[in-house]
C-alpha positions in Angstrom: -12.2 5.3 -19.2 -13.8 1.9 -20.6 -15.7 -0.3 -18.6 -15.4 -3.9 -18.9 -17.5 -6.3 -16.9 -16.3 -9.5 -15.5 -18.8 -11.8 -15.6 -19.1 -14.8 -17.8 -23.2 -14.6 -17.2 -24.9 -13.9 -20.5 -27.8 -12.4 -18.8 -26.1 -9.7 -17.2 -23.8 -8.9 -20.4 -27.1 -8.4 -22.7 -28.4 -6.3 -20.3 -25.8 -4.0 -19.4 -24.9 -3.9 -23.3 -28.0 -2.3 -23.9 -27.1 0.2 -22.2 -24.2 1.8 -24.5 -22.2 1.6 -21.3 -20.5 -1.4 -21.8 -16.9 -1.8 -23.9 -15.8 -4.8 -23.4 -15.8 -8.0 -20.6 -13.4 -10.1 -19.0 -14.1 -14.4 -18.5 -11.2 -17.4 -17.0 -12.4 -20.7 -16.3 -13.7 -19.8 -12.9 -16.8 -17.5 -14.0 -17.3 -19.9 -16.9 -17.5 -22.6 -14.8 -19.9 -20.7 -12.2 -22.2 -19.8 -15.3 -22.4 -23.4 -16.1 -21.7 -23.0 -19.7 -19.3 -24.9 -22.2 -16.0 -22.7 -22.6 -15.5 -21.8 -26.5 -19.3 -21.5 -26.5 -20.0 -19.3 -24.1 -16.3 -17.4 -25.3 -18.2 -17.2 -29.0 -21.6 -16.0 -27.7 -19.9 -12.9 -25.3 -18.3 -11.8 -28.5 -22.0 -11.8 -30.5 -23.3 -9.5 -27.7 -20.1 -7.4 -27.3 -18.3 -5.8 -29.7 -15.5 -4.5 -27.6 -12.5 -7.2 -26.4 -13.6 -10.0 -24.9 -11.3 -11.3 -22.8 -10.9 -15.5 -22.6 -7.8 -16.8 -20.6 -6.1 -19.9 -21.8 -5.3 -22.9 -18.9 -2.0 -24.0 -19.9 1.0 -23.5 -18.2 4.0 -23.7 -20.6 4.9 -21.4 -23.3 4.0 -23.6 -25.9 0.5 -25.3 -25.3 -0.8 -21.1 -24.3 0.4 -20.2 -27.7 -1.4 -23.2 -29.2 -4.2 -22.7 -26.8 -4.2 -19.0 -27.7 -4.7 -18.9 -31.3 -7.9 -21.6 -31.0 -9.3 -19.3 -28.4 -8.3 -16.1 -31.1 -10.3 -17.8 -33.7 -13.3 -17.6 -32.3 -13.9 -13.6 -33.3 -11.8 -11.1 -33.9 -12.7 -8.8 -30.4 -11.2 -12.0 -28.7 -8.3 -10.9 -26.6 -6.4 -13.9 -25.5 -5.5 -13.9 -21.5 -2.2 -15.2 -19.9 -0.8 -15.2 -17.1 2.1 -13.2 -15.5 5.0 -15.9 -15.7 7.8 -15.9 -17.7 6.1 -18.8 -20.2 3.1 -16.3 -20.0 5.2 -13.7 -21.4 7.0 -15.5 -24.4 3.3 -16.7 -25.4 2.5 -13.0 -25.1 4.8 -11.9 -27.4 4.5 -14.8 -30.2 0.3 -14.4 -29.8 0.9 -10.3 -29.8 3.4 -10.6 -32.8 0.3 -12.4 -34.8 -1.8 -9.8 -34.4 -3.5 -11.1 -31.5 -4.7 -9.3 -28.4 -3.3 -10.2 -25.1 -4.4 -9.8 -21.6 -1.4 -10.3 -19.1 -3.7 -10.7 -16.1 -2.4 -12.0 -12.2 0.2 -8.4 -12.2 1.1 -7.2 -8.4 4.5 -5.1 -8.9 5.2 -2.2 -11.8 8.3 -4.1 -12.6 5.7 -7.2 -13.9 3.6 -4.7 -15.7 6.7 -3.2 -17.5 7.9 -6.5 -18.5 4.4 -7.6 -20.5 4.7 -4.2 -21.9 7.7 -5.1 -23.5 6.4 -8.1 -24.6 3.6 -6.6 -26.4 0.6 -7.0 -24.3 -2.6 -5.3 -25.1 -3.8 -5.1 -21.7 -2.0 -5.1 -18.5 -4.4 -6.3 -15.7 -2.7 -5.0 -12.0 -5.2 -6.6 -9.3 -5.8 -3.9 -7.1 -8.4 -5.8 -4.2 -6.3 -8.7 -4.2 -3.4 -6.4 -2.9 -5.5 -4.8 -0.6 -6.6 -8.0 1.0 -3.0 -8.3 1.8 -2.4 -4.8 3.2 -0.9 -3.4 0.2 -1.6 0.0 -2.0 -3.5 -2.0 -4.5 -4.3 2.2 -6.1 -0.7 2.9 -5.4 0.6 0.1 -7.8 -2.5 1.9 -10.6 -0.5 4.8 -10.0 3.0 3.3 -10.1 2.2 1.9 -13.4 0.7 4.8 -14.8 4.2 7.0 -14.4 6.1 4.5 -15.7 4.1 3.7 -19.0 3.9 8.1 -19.3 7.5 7.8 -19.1 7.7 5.7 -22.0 4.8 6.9 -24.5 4.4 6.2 -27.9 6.7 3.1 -27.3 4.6 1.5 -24.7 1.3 1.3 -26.2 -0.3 -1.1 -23.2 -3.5 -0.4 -21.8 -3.8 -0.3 -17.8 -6.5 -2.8 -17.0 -7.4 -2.7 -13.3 -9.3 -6.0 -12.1 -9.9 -6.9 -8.8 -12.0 -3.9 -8.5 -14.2 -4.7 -5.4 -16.6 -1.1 -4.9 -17.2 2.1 -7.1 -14.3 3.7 -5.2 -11.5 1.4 -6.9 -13.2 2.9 -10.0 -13.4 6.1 -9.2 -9.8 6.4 -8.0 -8.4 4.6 -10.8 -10.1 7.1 -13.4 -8.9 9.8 -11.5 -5.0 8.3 -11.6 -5.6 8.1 -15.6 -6.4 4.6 -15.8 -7.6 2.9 -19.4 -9.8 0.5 -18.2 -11.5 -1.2 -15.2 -13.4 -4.3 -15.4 -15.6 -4.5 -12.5 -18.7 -6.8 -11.4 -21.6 -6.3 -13.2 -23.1 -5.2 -9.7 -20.2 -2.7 -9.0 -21.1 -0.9 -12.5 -24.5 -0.6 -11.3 -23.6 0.7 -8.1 -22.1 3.5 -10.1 -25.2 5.1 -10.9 -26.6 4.6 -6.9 -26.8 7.6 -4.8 -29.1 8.6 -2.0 -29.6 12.5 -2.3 -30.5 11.3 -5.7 -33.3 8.6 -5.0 -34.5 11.3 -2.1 -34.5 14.3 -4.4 -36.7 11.7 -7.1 -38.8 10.8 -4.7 -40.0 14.6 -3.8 -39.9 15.5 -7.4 -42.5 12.5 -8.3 -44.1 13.3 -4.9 -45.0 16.9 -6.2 -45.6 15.8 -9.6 -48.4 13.1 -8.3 -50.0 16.0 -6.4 -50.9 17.8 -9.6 -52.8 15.3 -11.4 -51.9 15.8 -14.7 -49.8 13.4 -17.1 -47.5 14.3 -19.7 -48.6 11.3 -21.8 -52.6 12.0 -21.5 
C-alpha cells in the first residue's frame, strides 16, 4: 500500500519524506488555507519535496473553468495530480484532463456506483471517504470493500487506484490494506501513530534499562 499524507504543512511533509515512508500527499484549499501559504506556491514547493503525486484540487464548479483550472494546476510539475470533484462537470473535466495525460483525483466519492463512473472516465485515483461515512452511521470500510470487488471484476480495463481519505485512526489503515486497498492518505499524525505501540516502548524501556546497568557503550 502507498501512503500519502494530507497535509498542506511543509514542515511535516519534509520530515516524514525523510523517512522513505512517504509516496505521495493530498492538498484542497482548506489545508492550504490553514497552512497560510499562497496556493500554486505552496502546490510547486510539495512537488520539490515529494516525488510521488501530489494531489492539488481545482475550485471551480463547471466543466469548463476545472479543465482550464486543471491544466494551470498540471503545469506546475509533472507528479501534480489534478483533484475534482464527484459531479457530473467533475467527471467530463476528468476525462478531457485524464485524456491529456494528466492525473486525476475524483475525491468527495460515498457510493461504488460514483467510484465506477470516474473509473470510466479515466480517473487516476478514486478517493471513497471512509470517516465521513462513518460520522453518518455508514460502512465507510464496507464501501473500501465494495469498490474493491468491483474494480477486480473489471481488471486490466479499470486501471484506477483506490484512494481512501477520510482516514481518521491507524485502524481505517489497517483495514483498508487488509481489503487490498492502493492507497490511504492519512494525517500526518495518523502515519505516526502507525509505528506507536506500548509492549513496544515497555519492552525498550527494560532493554535500555538492562543495557544502562552494564556500563559499557558501544560507541566508546
Amino acid at each position: 500500500m502507498k501512503f500519502f499524507i494530507d497535509t498542506a504543512e511543509l514542515g511535516e511533509i519534509e520530515d516524514l519524506a525523510a523517512t522513505g515512508l512517504l509516496d505521495g500527499v493530498t492538498t484542497n484549499p482548506s489545508l492550504i488555507h490553514k497552512a497560510g501559504g499562497d496556493f500554486l506556491e505552496t502546490i510547486e514547493r510539495i512537488c520539490q519535496i515529494v516525488a510521488g503525486p501530489v494531489s492539488a484540487e481545482v475550485t471551480a464548479t463547471e466543466a469548463e473553468t476545472m479543465i482550464e483550472e486543471g491544466q494551470r494546476l498540471a503545469g506546475i510539475a509533472p507528479n501534480v495530480a489534478v483533484k475534482v470533484p464527484l459531479t457530473w462537470d467533475g467527471l467530463k473535466a476528468c476525462r478531457a484532463l485524464s485524456q491529456d495525460g494528466t492525473m486525476v483525483n475524483v475525491t468527495l466519492c460515498f457510493s461504488p456506483a460514483q467510484a465506477l463512473l470516474a473509473a470510466k472516465a479515466g480517473a487516476t485515483f478514486i478517493s471513497p471517504f471512509v470517516g465521513r461515512l462513518d460520522d453518518i452511521g455508514q460502512d465507510g470500510m464496507g464501501l473500501i470493500e465494495e469498490i474493491v470487488t468491483i474494480y477486480a471484476n473489471y481488471a486490466g480495463t479499470l486501471e484506477t487506484e483506490i484512494l481512501v481519505a477520510s482516514i481518521r485512526d491507524p485502524i481505517h489503515l489497517v483495514e483498508a490494506a487488509k481489503l487490498g486497498a492502493d492507497v490511504a492518505t492519512v494525517p500526518p499524525g495518523v502515519l505516526r501513530k502507525l509505528a506507536q505501540h506500548p509492549l513496544t516502548d515497555k519492552g525498550l524501556a527494560a532493554f535500555l534499562d538492562d543495557w544502562k546497568k552494564t556500563g559499557q557503550s558501544i560507541l566508546s
